[in-house]
Structures are given as C-alpha cells and as structure tokens.
C-alpha positions as CSV (number, residue, x, y, z in Angstrom):
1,X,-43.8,-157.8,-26.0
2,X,-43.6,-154.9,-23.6
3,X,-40.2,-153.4,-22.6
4,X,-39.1,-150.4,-21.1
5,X,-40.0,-146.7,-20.9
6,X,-37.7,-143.9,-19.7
7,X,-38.6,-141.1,-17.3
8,X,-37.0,-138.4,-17.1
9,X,-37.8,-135.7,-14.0
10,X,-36.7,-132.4,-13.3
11,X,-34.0,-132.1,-10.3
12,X,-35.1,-128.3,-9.8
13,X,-36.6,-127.8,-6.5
14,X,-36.4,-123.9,-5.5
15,X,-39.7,-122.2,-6.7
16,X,-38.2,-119.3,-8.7
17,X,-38.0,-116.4,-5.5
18,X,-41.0,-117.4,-3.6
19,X,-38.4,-119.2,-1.3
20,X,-41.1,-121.8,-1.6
21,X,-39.8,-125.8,-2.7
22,X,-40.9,-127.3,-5.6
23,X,-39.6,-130.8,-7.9
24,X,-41.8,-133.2,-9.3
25,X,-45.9,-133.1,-8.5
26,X,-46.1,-136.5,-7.1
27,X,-49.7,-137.2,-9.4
28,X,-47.9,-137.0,-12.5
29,X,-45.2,-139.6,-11.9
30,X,-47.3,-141.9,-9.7
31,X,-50.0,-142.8,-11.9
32,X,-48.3,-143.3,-15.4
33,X,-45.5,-145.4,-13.9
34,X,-48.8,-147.6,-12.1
35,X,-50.5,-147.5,-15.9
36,X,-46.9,-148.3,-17.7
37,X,-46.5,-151.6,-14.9
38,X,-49.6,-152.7,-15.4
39,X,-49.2,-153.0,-19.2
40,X,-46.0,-154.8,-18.4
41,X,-43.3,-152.5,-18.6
42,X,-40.0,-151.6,-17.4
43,X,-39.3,-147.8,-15.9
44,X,-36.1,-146.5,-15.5
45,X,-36.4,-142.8,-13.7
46,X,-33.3,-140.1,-14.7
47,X,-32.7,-136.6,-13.9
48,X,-30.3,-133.7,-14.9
49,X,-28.5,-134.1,-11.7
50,X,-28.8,-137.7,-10.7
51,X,-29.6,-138.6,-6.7
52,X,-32.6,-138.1,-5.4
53,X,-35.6,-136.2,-7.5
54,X,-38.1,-134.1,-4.6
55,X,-41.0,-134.2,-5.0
56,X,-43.4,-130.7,-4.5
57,X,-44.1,-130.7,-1.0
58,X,-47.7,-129.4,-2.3
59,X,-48.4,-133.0,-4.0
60,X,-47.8,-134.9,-1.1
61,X,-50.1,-135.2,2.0
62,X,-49.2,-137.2,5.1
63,X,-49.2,-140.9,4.9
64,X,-52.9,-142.4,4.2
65,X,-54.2,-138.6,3.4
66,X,-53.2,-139.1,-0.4
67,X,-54.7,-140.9,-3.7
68,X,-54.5,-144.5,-3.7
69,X,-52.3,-144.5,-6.2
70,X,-49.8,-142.0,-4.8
71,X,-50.1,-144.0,-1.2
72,X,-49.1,-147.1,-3.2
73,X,-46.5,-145.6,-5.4
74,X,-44.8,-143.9,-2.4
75,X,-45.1,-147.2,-0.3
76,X,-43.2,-149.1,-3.0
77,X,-39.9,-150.0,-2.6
78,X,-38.6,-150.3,-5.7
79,X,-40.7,-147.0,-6.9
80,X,-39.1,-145.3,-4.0
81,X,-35.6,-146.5,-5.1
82,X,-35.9,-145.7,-8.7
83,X,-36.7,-142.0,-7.6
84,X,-34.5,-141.6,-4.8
85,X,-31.4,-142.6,-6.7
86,X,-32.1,-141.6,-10.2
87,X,-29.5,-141.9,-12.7
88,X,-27.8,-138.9,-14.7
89,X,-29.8,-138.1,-18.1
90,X,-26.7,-137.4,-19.8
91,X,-25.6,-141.1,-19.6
92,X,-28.7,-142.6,-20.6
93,X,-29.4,-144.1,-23.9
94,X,-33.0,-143.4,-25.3
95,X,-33.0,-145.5,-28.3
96,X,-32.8,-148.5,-25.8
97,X,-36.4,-147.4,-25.0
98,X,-39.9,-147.5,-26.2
99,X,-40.7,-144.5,-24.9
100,X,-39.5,-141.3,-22.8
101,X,-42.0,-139.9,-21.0
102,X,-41.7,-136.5,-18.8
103,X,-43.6,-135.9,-15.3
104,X,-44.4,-132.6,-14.6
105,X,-44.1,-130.7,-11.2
106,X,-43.1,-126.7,-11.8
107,X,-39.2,-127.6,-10.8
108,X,-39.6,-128.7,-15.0
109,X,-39.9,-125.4,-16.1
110,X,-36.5,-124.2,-14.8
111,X,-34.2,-127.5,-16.0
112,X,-35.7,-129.3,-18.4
113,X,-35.8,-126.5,-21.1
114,X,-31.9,-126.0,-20.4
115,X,-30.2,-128.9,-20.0
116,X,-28.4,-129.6,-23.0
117,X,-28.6,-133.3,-22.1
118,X,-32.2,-133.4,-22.0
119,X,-32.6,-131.4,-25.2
120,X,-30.5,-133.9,-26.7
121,X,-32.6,-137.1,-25.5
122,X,-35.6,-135.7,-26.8
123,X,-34.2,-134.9,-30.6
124,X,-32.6,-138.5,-30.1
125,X,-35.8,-140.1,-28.9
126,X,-38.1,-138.0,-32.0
127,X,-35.3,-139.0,-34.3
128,X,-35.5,-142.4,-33.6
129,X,-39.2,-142.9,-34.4
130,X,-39.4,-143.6,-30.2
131,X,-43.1,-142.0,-28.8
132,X,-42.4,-139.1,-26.8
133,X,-44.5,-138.6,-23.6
134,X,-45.4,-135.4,-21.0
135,X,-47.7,-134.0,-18.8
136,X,-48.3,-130.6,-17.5
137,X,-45.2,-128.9,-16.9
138,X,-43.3,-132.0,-17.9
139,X,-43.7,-130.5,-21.6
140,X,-41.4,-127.8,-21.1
141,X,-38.6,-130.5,-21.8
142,X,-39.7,-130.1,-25.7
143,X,-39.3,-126.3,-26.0
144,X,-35.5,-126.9,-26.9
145,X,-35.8,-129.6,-28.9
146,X,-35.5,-129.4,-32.9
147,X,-36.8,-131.5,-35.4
148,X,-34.0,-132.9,-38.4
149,X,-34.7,-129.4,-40.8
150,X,-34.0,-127.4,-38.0
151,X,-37.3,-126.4,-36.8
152,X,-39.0,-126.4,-33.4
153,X,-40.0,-129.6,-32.5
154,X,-43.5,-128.6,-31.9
155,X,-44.0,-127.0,-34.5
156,X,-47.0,-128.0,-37.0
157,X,-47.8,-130.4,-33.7
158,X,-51.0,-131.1,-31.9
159,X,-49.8,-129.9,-28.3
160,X,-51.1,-129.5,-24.6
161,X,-49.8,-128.3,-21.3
162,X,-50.5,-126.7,-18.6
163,X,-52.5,-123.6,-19.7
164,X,-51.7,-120.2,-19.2
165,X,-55.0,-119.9,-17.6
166,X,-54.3,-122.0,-14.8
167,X,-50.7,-120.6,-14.3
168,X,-52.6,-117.7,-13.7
169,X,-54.9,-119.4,-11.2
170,X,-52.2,-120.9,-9.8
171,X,-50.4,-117.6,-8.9
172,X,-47.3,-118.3,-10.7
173,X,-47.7,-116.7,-14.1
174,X,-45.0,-114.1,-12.6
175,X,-42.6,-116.9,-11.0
176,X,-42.5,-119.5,-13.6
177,X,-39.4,-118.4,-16.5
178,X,-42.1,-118.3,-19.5
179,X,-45.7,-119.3,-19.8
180,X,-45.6,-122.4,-21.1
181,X,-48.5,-122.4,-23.4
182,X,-47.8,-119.1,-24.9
183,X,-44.3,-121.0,-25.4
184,X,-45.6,-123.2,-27.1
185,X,-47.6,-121.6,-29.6
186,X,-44.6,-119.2,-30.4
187,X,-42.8,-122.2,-31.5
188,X,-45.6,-123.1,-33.8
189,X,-47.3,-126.1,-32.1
190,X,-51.2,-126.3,-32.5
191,X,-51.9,-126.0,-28.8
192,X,-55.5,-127.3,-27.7
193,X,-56.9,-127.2,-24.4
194,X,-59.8,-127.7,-21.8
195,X,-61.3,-125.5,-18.4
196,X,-59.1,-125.0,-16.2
197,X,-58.2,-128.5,-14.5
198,X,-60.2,-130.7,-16.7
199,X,-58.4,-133.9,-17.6
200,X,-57.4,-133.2,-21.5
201,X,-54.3,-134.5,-23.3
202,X,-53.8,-134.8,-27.3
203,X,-51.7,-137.7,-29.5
204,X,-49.9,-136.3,-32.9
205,X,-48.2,-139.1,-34.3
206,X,-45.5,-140.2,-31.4
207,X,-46.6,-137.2,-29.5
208,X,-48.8,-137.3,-26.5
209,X,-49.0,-134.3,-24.1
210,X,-51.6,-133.5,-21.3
211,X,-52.8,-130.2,-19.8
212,X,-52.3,-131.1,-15.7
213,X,-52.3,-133.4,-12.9
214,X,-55.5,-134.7,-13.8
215,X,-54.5,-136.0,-17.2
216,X,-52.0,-138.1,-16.0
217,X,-54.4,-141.8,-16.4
218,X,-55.2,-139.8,-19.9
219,X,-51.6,-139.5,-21.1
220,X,-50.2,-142.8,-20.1
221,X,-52.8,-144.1,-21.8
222,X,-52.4,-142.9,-24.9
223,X,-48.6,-143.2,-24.7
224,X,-49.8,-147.0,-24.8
225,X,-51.8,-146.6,-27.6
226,X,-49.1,-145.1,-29.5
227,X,-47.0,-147.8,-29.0
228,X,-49.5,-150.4,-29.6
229,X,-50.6,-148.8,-32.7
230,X,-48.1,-146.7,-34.5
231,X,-49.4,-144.2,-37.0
C-alpha cells in the first residue's frame, strides 16, 4: 500500500548578490507532489528553517497565466498549507518514509549542501535502503552526503542535474556557490545529461535525479517505479 514521501525544500531565498529573490521553482514541487497524490501518497514538506518555503518569483506568473498543474497546486489548500508552514528538517524522521524527494529552485544550492541536518537525512534515508529523489538544483542536497565507507554519496552513481551548460544559459554560472554538475563529477558520480532544457532524468538503484524543470513528470515517475520495483 502507498504511504508517505518526504520533501524537503530549500528555505534560501536571496539570489547570491544579484539582490534578486529566489526559493523553490514552483514546477519542480508542483508536479511531483500532483504525480506522488495520484499514486496515493502522503507528502509531508520540511525545510532548514521551518515557516514558510518562497517560492522563485520567476516560477510563478499571475493567477490563471501558469501550468495547470501549478494553478491547481497553488489553488490547493492543503498544498498551500504544507508549504507555507513547513516543518523543521532537523526534527523529521526519514526512515518513517518511503521516500525523500528534493525540489529544486536555485535557493537549493546555497542551504541544502550545508545544513548539517539535511546532510544527515539524506545518509539516513541512503542508509536505510529508503529511494532518494531530486530534481534540478534540488540535487545539490546530495553533495554532502557520504555513503557507510566514507565515500561521496554519488560516487560510482548514475547522476543528473542541472547542467553546467544551462547555468551558463541561465546567467548564473558566476552567482551560484559551485557548478553543480562539475560538482558532481568531482565527487565521482557518472553524470549523464541531455540539450539544454530537454526533459532527462536517470534511476541508479534508489537513486533518481533529473536535469531541470522539465523533468519534474520524469522524476516522480521513476521515484514510483523505484518503489514499486526495488532493484
């Protein structure tokens, strides 16, 4: 039977020193959480800091201007709650999950890679046997984490994320802390990839990541096959 997956999404809203905002890019939460609901389960939503989680003014358009899915995932009440009032990371207990599964947004890049807390619920979560989901810039909440023998959790892993390429596009490669790709192969994963904003994401074992916004329907849905069918 279906039970309940953990999100876990960055509280980081200032855009390095663009003085620009930034937080969670709304895409990336909105259509997983639909995809996880309709398969029957549960999401919880946790941060580093508790309260409210923003969302990148730059995923959001005005009311009836956006994707059905994020119109009907900001028009839900209970969506809207969960987000709005998330609950600390550091008091939540992953192995009472099926999986944990990390939005992106750029305001990942800044927390999720140093909060101790979160580093510790993803070592948990891998240690645990629990699939391990992220999209985009949502992956950067693995950089931290280490396997049981002390190594990278990546490492020797099929990975995906937001390319260098399109931080480049994007205009940020000098804004964001590290290039996240370039990250990720330093630590030894076995990064693949698509063009620039093509939906691509990759499964290793309990591991699903997914290069951008566009690959959020892709990595939900393999999150679901990895916890359908184990390998």
């Amino acid at each position: 039977m279906p039970g309940k997956i953990l999100f876990i999404a960055t509280s980081h809203t200032r855009l390095g020193n663009t003085g620009r905002q930034t937080g969670i890019w709304a895409e990336e939460i909105a259509v997983p959480y639909q995809i996880f609901a309709e398969a029957g389960y549960g999401v919880d939503i946790v941060s580093p800091k508790g309260g409210a989680a923003a969302f990148d003014p730059g995923s959001i358009k005005p009311a009836g201007q956006n994707s059905e899915v994020v119109e009907r995932f900001l028009s839900d009440p209970q969506a809207r709650q969960k987000v709005e009032h998330t609950q600390l990371v550091a008091n939540a207990n992953v192995v009472g999950y099926d999986a944990v599964f990390f939005p992106g947004g750029h305001g990942a890049m800044w927390d999720l890679p140093e909060d101790p807390h979160v580093t510790r619920a993803v070592e948990a979560a891998q240690a645990a046997g629990k699939v391990i989901g992220a999209v985009c810039h949502g992956v950067a909440a693995l950089v931290s984490a280490r396997a049981a023998d002390g190594r990278p959790m990546v490492s020797g892993k099929r990975v995906n994320s937001f390319t260098d390429d399109e931080e480049e596009a994007a205009g940020l490669s000098n804004v964001v802390p590290f290039r996240l790709e370039s990250r990720l192969r330093e630590l030894g994963g076995r990064f693949e990839k698509a063009p620039n904003w093509a939906s691509f994401a990759v499964r290793d074992g309990a591991l699903v990541t997914g290069q951008n916004p566009a690959s959020s329907a892709q990595v939900a849905r393999l999150v679901l096959q990895a916890l359908e069918h184990p390998e």
